[in-house]
matplotlib code that plots the C-alpha trace (Angstrom):
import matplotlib.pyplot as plt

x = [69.9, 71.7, 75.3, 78.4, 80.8, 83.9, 84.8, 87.4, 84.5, 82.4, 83.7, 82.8, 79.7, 78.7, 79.8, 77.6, 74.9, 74.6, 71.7, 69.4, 69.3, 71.6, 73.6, 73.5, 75.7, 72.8, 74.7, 72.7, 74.6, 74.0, 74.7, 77.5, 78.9, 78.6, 80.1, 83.1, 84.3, 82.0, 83.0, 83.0, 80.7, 82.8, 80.3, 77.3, 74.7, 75.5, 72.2, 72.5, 69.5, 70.1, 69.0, 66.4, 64.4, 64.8, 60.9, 59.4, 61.4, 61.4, 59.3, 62.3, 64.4, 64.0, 63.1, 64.5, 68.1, 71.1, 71.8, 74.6, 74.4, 77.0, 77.2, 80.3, 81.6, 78.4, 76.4, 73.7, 74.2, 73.2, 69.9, 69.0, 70.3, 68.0, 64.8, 65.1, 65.0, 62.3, 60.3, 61.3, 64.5, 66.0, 70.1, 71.2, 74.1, 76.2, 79.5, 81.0, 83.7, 81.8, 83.3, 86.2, 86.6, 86.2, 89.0, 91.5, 90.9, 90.0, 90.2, 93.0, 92.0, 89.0, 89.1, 88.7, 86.5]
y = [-15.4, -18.5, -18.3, -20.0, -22.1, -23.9, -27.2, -26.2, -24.6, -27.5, -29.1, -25.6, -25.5, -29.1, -28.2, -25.3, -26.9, -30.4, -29.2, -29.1, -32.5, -34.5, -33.0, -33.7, -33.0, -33.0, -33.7, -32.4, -33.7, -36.4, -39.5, -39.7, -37.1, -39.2, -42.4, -39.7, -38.0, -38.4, -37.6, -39.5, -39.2, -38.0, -36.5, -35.9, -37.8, -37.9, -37.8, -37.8, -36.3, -34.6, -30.7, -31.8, -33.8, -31.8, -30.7, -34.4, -35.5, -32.9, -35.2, -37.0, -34.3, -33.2, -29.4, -29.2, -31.1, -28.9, -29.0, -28.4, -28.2, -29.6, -29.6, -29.6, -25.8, -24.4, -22.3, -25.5, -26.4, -22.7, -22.6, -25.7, -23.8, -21.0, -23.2, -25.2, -21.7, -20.8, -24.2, -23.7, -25.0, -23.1, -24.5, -24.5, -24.0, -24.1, -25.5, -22.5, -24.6, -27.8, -30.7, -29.4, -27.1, -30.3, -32.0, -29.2, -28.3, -31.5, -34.7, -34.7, -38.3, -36.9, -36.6, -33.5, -33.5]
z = [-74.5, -75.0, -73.6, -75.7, -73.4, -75.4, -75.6, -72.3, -70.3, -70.4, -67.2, -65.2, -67.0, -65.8, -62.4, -62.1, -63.0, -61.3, -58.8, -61.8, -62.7, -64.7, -67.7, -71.4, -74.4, -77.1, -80.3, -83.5, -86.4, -89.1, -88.5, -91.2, -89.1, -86.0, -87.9, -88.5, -85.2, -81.8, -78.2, -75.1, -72.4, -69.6, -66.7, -68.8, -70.9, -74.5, -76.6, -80.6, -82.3, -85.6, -85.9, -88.3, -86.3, -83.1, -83.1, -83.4, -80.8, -78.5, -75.7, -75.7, -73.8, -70.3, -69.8, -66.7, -67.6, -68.3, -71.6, -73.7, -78.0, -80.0, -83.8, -86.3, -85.8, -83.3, -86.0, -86.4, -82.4, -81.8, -83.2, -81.3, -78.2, -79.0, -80.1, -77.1, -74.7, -76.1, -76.1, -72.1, -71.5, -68.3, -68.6, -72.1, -73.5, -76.9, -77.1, -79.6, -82.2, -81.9, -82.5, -84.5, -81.0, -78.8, -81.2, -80.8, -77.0, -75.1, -77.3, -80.2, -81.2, -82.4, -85.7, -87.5, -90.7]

ax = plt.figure().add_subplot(projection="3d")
ax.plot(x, y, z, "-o")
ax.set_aspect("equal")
plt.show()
């Protein structure tokens, strides 16, 4: 089962994880969604890939790299969380609030949408 970390528990999350290869932040929204709010990379990879086209690109992520799922709220970021554990993925992760989470909690000049 796919655990929920927020926006505040990433950095213990990253921590915890650092002997199993490098960590990403896998963002899964649209890319007008990007061109509104993003995050900086601060200790991890940041990969954009929207939800939609998760399956094609799948060779493009690394099994065996931590990741963490981010979406707008967590509810789209969830389902890649869970369709990446099952395509086996051992360290994942979704980041419960998303970016509206990530804005309130870590980054204010974020903006919310």
């Amino acid at each position: 089962m796919v655990q929920h970390i927020r926006p505040l528990q990433l950095k213990n999350w990253l921590d915890t994880v650092r002997g199993h290869g490098s960590p990403v932040v896998l963002d899964v929204r649209e890319p007008s969604e990007l061109a509104a709010a993003s995050i900086k990379a601060d200790g991890f990879e940041l990969i954009t890939i929207p939800m939609g086209v998760i399956p094609p690109r799948l060779s493009e992520l690394d099994p065996n790299q931590p990741v963490a799922c981010l979406c707008h709220h967590g509810g789209r970021s969830m389902q890649v969380a869970n369709f990446l554990e099952a395509h086996g993925f051992k360290h994942v992760v979704n980041i419960a609030g998303g970016i509206n989470a990530w804005s309130a909690e870590i980054d204010p000049s974020v903006p919310r949408y």
